[in-house]
C-alpha positions as CSV (number, residue, x, y, z in Angstrom):
1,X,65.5,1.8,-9.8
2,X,62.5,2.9,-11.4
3,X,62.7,5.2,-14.7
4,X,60.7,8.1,-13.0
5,X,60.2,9.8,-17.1
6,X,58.9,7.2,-18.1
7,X,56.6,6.0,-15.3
8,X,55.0,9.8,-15.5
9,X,54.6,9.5,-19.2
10,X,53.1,6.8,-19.0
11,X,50.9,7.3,-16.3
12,X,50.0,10.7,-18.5
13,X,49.2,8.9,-21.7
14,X,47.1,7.0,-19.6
15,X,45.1,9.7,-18.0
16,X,44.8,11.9,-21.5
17,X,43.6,8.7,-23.3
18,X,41.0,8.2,-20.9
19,X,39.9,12.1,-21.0
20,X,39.4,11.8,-24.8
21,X,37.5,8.6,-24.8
22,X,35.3,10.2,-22.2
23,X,35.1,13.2,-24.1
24,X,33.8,11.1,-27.1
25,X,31.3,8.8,-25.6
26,X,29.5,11.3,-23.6
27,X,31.1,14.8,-23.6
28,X,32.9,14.3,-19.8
29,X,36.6,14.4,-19.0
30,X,39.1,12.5,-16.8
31,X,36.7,14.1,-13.7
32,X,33.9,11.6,-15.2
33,X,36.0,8.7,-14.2
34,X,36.1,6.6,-11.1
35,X,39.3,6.9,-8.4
36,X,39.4,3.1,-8.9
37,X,39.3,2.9,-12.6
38,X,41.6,5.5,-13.6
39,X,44.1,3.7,-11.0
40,X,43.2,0.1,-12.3
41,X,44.2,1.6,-16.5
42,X,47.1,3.6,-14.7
43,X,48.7,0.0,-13.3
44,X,47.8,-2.0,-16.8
45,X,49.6,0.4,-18.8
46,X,53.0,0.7,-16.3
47,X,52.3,-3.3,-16.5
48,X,52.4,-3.0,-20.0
49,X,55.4,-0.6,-20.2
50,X,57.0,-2.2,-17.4
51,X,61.0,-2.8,-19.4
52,X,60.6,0.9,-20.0
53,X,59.4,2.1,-16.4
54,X,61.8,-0.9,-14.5
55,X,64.2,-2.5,-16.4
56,X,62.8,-6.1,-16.6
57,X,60.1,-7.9,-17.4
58,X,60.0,-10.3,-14.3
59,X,57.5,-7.5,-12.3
60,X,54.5,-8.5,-10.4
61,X,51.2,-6.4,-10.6
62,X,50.3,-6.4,-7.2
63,X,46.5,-5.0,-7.7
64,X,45.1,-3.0,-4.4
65,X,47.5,-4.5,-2.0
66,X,47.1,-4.4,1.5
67,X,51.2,-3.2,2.2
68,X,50.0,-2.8,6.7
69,X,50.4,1.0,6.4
70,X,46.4,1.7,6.2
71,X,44.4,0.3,3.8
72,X,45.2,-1.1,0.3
73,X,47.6,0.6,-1.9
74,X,45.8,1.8,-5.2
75,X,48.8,0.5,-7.4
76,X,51.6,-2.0,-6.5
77,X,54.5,-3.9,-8.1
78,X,56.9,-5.5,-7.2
79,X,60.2,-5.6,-9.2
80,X,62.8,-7.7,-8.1
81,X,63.1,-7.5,-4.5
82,X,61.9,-3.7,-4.9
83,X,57.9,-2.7,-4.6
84,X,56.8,0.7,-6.5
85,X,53.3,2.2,-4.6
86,X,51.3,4.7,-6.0
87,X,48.8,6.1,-4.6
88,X,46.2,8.1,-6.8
89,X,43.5,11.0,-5.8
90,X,41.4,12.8,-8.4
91,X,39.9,15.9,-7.5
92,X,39.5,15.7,-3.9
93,X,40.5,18.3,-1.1
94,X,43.7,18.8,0.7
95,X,43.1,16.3,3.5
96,X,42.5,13.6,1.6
97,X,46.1,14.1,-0.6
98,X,47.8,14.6,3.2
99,X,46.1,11.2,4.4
100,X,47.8,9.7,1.5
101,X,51.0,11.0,1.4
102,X,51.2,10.4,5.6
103,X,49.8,6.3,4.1
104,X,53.0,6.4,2.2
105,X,55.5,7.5,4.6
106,X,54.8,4.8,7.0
107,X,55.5,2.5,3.9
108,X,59.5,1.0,4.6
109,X,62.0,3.2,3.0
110,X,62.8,0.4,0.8
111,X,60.3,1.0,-1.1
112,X,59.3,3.4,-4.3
113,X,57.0,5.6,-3.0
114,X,55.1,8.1,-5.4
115,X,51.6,10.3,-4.6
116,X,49.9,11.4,-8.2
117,X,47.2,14.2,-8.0
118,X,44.8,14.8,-10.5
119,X,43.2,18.6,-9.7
120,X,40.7,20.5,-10.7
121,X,41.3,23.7,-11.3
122,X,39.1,26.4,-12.8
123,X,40.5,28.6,-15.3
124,X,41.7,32.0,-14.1
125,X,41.4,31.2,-10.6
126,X,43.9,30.4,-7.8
127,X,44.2,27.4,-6.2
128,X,46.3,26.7,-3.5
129,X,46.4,23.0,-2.8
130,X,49.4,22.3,-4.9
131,X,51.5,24.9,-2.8
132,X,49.9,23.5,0.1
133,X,51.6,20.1,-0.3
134,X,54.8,21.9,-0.9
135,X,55.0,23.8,2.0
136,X,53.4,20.9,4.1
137,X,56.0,18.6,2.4
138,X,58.7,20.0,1.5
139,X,61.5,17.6,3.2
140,X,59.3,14.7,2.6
141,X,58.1,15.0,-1.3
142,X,59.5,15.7,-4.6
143,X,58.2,16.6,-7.5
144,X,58.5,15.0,-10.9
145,X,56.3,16.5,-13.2
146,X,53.4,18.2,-14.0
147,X,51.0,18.1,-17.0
148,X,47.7,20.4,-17.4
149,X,44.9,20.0,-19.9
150,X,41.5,21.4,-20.6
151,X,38.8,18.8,-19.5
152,X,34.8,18.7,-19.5
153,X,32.6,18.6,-17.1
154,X,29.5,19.8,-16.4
155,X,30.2,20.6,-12.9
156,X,31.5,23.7,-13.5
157,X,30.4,26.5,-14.8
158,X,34.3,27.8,-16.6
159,X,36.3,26.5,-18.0
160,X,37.9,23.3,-15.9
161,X,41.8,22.3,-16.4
162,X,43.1,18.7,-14.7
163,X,46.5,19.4,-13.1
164,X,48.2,16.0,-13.3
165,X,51.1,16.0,-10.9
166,X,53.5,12.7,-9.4
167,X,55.7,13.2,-6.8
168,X,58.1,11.2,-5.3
169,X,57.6,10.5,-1.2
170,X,60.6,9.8,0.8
């Protein structure tokens, strides 16, 4: 079973250390960063901190696997006989994060199944795609934990905060 604290803090080290490099080589954020790239540091850091995140050190890094459910998965392992999925969206709109929570549900129950957000949200104003999920999901998604931090851009014209989120789909 998979230590769900310490897969989201690392998956949030992750994300913050890539803000701040960003933010120091050219004045972006996380926002800057590729889907594919923040998912390929997310996977080599829970590789790196797998005996903290599973238990063992005997855990395969399965990289964009191709699990028959639509496409590959953006981060894989398998530990033991037990695979952990993840799949990752940054900044994108509510039908993309349905199509990949709906991916994930026609994943075996078997397996540990998690959807981490990364949105965009401009200061002082609402945004409703977070609720969205939880009313669209509510028997079919749990949430772990959420994290929000300032970020740059140049995008926007206020002040932009990333809302990290990981929940867990059953």
């Amino acid at each position: 079973m998979t230590d769900q604290t310490a897969l989201f803090q690392t998956i949030k080290n992750t994300v913050t250390t890539i803000d701040i490099e960003l933010n120091k080589t050219n004045g972006k954020g996380i926002f800057f960063a590729p889907e594919l790239y923040t998912a390929f540091c997310m996977g080599k850091d829970i590789y790196h901190n797998r005996f903290s995140i599973f238990g063992m050190l005997d855990v395969e890094w399965k990289r964009e696997m191709n699990l028959g459910d639509g496409g590959p998965s953006d981060i894989c392992f398998k530990a033991g006989d037990t695979y952990l999925v993840i799949e990752l969206k940054l900044r994108d709109t509510i039908f993309a994060y349905q199509a990949d929570i709906e991916k994930l549900k026609r994943l075996p129950a078997t397996y540990e199944k998690f959807f981490c957000v990364l949105i965009d949200k401009i200061k002082g104003k609402n945004d409703g795609r977070l609720e969205h999920l939880k009313s669209d999901y509510k028997n079919e998604i749990t949430h772990i934990e959420h994290h929000c931090f300032q970020t740059w851009n140049d995008w926007y014209s206020s002040e932009v905060c990333c809302h990290l989120n990981l929940y867990k789909v059953s």
